[in-house]
C-alpha positions in Angstrom: 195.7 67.3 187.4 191.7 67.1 188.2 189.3 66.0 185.2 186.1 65.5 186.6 183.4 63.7 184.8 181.5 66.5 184.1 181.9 70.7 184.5 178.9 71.9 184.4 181.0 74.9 186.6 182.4 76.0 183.7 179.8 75.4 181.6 177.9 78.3 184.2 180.4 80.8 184.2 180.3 81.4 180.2 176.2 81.1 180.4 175.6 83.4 183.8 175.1 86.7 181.7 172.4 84.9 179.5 170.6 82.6 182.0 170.3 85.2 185.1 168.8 87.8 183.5 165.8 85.2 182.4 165.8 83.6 185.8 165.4 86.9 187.3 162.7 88.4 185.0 160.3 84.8 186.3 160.8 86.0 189.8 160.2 89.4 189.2 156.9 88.4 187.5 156.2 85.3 189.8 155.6 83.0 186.5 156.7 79.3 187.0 154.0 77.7 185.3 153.6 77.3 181.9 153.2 80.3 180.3 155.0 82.0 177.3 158.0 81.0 178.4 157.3 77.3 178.0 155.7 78.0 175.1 158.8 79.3 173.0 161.0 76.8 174.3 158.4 74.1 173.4 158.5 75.9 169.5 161.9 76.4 169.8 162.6 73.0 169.8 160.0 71.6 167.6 161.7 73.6 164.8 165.1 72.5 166.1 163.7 68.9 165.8 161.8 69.1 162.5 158.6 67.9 164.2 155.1 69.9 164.1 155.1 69.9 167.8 156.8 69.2 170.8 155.0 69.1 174.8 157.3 70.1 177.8 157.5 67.5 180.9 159.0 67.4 184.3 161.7 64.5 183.8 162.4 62.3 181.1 160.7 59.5 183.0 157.4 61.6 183.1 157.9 61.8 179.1 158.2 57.8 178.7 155.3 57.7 180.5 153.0 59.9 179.0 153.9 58.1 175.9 153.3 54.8 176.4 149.5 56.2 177.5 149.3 58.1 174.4 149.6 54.4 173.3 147.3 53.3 175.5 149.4 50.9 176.8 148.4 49.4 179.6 147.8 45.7 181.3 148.9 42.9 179.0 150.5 44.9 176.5 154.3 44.0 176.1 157.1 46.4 175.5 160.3 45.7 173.9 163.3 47.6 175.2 166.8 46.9 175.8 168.4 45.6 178.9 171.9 47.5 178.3 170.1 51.5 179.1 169.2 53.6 182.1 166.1 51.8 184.5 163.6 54.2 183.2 163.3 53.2 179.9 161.8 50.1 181.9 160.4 51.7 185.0 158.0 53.4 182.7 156.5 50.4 181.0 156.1 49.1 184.8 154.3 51.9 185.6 152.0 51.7 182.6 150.6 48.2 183.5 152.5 46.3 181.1 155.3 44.0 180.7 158.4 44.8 179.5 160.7 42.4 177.2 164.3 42.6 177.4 166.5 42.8 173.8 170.3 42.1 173.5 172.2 44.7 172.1 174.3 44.6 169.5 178.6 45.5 169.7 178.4 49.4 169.0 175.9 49.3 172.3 172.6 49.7 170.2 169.2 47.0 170.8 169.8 44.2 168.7 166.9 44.3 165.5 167.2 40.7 165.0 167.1 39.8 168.4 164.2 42.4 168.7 162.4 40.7 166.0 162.4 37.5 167.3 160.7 38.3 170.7 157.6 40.1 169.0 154.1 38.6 169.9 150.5 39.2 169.4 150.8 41.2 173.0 153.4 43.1 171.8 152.5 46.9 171.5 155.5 49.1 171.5 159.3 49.1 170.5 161.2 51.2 172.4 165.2 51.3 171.4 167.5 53.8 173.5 169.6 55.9 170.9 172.1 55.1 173.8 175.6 57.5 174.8 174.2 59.7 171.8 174.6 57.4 168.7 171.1 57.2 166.8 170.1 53.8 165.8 169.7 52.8 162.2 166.3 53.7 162.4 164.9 52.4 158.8 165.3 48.9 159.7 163.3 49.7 162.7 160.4 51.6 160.9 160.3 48.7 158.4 160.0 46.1 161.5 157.6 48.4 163.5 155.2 48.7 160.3 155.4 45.1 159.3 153.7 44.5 162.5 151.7 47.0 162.8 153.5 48.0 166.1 154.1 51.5 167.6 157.6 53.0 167.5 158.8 54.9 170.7 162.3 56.7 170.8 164.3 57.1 174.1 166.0 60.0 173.1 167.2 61.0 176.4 171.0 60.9 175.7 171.1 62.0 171.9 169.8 65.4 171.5 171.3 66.8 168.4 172.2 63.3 167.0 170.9 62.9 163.8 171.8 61.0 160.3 170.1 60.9 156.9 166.7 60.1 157.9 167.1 63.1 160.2 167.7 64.0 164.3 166.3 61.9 167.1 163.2 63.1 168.6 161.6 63.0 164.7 161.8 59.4 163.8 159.5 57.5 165.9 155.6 57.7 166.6 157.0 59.7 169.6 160.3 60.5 171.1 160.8 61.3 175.2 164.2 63.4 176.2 165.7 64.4 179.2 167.0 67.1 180.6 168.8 66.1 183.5 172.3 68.6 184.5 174.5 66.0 183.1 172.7 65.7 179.4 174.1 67.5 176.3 171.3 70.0 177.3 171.1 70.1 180.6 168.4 72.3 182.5 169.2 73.4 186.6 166.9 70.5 187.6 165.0 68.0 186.0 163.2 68.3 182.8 162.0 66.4 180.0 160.0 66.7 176.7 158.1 64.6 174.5 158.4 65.0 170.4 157.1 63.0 167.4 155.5 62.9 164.1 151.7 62.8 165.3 150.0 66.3 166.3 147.1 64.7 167.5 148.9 62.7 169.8 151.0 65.4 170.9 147.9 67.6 171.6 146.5 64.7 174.1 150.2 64.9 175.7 149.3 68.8 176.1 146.5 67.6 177.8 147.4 65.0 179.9 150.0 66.6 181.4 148.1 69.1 183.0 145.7 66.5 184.7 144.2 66.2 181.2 142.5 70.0 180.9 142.4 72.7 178.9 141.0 74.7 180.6 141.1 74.8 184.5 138.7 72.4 186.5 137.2 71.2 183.0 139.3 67.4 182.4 138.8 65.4 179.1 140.5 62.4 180.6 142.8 61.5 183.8 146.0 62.8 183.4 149.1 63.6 185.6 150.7 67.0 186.8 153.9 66.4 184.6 154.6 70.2 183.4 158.4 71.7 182.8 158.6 74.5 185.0 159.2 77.9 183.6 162.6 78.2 185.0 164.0 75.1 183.7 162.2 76.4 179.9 163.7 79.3 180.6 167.5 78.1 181.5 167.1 74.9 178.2 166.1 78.1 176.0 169.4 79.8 176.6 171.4 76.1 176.1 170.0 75.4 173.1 171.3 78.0 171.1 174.7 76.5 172.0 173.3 72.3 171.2 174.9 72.0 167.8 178.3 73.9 168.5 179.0 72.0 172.0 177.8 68.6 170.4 180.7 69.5 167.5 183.0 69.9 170.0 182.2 66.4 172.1 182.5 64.9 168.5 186.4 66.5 168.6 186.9 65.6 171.9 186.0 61.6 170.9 188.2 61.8 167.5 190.8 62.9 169.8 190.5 60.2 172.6 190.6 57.9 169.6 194.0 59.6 168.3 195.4 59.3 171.8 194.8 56.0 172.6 195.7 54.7 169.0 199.3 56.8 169.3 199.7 54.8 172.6 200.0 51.6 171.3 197.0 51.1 173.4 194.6 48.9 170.7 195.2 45.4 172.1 193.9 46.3 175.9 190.5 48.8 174.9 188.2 49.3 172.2 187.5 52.6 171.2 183.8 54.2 170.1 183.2 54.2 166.5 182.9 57.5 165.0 180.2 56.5 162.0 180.4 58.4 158.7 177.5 60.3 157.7 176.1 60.4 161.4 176.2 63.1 163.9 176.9 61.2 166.9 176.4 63.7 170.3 178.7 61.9 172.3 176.7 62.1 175.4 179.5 59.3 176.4 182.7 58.3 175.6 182.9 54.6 176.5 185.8 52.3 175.8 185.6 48.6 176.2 188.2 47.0 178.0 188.8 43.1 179.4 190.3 44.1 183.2 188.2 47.2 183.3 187.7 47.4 187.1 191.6 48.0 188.2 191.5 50.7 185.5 188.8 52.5 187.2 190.5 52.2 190.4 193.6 53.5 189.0 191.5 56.8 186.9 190.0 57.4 190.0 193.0 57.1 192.4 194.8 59.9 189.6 191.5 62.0 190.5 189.9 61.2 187.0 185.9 61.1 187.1 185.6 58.4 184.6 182.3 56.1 185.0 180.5 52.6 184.4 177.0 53.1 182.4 175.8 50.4 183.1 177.1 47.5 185.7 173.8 46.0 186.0 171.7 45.3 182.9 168.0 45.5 183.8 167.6 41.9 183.4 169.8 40.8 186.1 167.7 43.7 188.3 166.5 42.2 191.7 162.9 44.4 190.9 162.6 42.5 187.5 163.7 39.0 188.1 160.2 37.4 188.2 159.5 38.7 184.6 159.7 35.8 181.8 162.5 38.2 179.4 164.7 38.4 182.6 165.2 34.5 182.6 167.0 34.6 179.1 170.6 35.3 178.8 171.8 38.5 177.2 175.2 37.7 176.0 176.3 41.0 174.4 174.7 42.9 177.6 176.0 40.9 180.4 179.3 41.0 178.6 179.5 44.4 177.7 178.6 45.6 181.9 181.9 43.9 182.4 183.8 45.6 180.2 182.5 49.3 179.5 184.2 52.4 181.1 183.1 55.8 180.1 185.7 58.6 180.6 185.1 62.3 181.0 184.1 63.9 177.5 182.6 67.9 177.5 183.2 70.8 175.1 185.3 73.0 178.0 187.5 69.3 178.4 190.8 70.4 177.5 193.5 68.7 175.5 195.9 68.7 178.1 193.4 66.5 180.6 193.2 64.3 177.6 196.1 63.5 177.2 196.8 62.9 180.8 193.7 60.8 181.0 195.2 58.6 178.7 198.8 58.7 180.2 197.2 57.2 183.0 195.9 54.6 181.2 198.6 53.8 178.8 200.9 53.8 182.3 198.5 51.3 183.8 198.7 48.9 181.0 202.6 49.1 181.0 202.9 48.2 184.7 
């Protein structure tokens, strides 16, 4: 049996009759950018969100870095972020002149506050946690810490679209939220994609701005933007997806209780540590990741049994050769450089059946009997 780590195949065939139609009508019309199209998607997910406004982009990186210059972050200006996430939370701080400050993370894979809190400075600008594999971070604490300083709050939201608890979903907690829409995210456009969200219309009307080389109108510029717009086509695709956000979420949710059910009935708790599923949080599940102590020979044996399961991440950014001259990168990270030792995501997706499952975690429950 094949369980890849992802089947966006699948995915396709029950969406073709929705998307093609759409896709068709922008070539007909030769309208790729902007446009109304763009504009309802951009509505669409504002009300999704609960925010008063939300401005497409071309990746998730783009919208981390029109951020931080609706900040006006720039030289000098620090940036804390964790060290356990994807590079671009820092590349984009990089980009925007300033410095970035590595944080520890905590056991359940979330930036450590009090580790966070520690590192803040009078050149500190920005907090940027990583509602990371699609569990949102207690965000209170982090509104209490950002306002106590008088600091700005940015949200990578790029894995937890959907995820929300009681002080509502990612994308409308911080000063300003960036998601991605790469394939492989819970929504996923046919290319890349991004957006930018947040609480502030008047920041969110400079993003308009900025990301169309900062004009309104054509050859008249208010400032020096960037040509960072979400194509048509990829508004058009996301548009169809997120009418289906909140049931295929529910059903990643199922998939991870039942990994969970699995592994427990296997007798497997002494060799991995399961995800917790949090009460009174709607965790997206963007990965399932165990923990485990001899997690490379697993992955050998997952893959060997044609099972796409994955490490996120192997090599905090820290420990990254492009970073190693930065003063954050010479502390050590305990929880981060342990937990790229030890985490293995396996495949989780709404069309993952329960048969591949359970044969996923045959194969693992066989490889700690050997």
């Amino acid at each position: 049996m094949k369980v890849p780590q992802l089947d966006l195949r699948t995915q396709y065939q029950s969406l073709k009759n929705e998307i093609l139609p759409k896709i068709e009508e922008h070539f007909a019309n030769q309208s790729f950018i902007l446009g109304p199209t763009v504009d309802h998607f951009e509505k669409s997910m504002a009300e999704y969100l609960g925010v008063p406004d939300c401005v497409g982009l071309a990746s998730g990186s783009e919208a981390l870095r029109v951020a931080l210059a609706m900040f006006d972050v720039g030289p000098g200006d620090e940036v804390l972020l964790p060290s356990f996430t994807f590079f671009a939370t820092a590349g984009a701080v990089i980009h925007a002149g300033a410095t970035p400050v590595f944080v520890d993370v905590d056991e359940d894979f979330l930036m450590d506050i009090t580790d966070a809190a520690q590192l803040i400075t009078a050149k500190t600008r920005v907090i940027l946690p990583v509602h990371l594999y699609g569990r949102q971070l207690p965000w209170r604490a982090w509104r209490e810490l950002a306002d106590a300083h008088g600091l700005r709050l940015l949200e990578d939201a790029a894995q937890s679209v959907g995820s929300r608890d009681d002080m509502g979903r990612s994308g409308a907690l911080g000063d300003l939220a960036a998601f991605s829409f790469f394939p492989t995210k819970n929504l996923g456009g046919a290319g890349d994609g991004g957006l930018l969200s947040g609480l502030d219309p008047e920041l969110l009307a400079r993003a308009r701005l900025f990301r169309n080389h900062g004009a309104q109108q054509r050859y008249y510029h208010s400032e020096v933007g960037i040509n960072g717009r979400l194509d048509a086509l990829q508004a058009a695709v996301l548009q169809v997806k997120l009418g289906h956000i909140d049931e295929w979420n529910r059903q990643r949710r199922a998939r991870a209780a039942r990994y969970n059910q699995l592994i427990d009935e296997a007798g497997l708790a002494s060799h991995v540590t399961c995800p917790r599923l949090p009460r009174g949080e709607e965790h997206v599940f963007h990965q399932y990741t165990l923990r485990v102590g001899n997690r490379d020979p697993l992955l050998t044996r997952l893959h060997e049994n044609e099972i796409g399961a994955a490490i996120y991440y192997p090599v905090p950014l820290h420990r990254q050769e492009c970073f190693k001259e930065l003063p954050s990168a010479q502390r050590s990270l305990p929880v981060t450089e342990r937990l790229t030792e030890e985490v293995l995501s396996l495949p989780i997706y709404p069309e993952l059946t329960d048969e591949q499952q359970v044969f996923v975690v045959d194969v693992i429950r066989e490889f700690f009997a050997d």
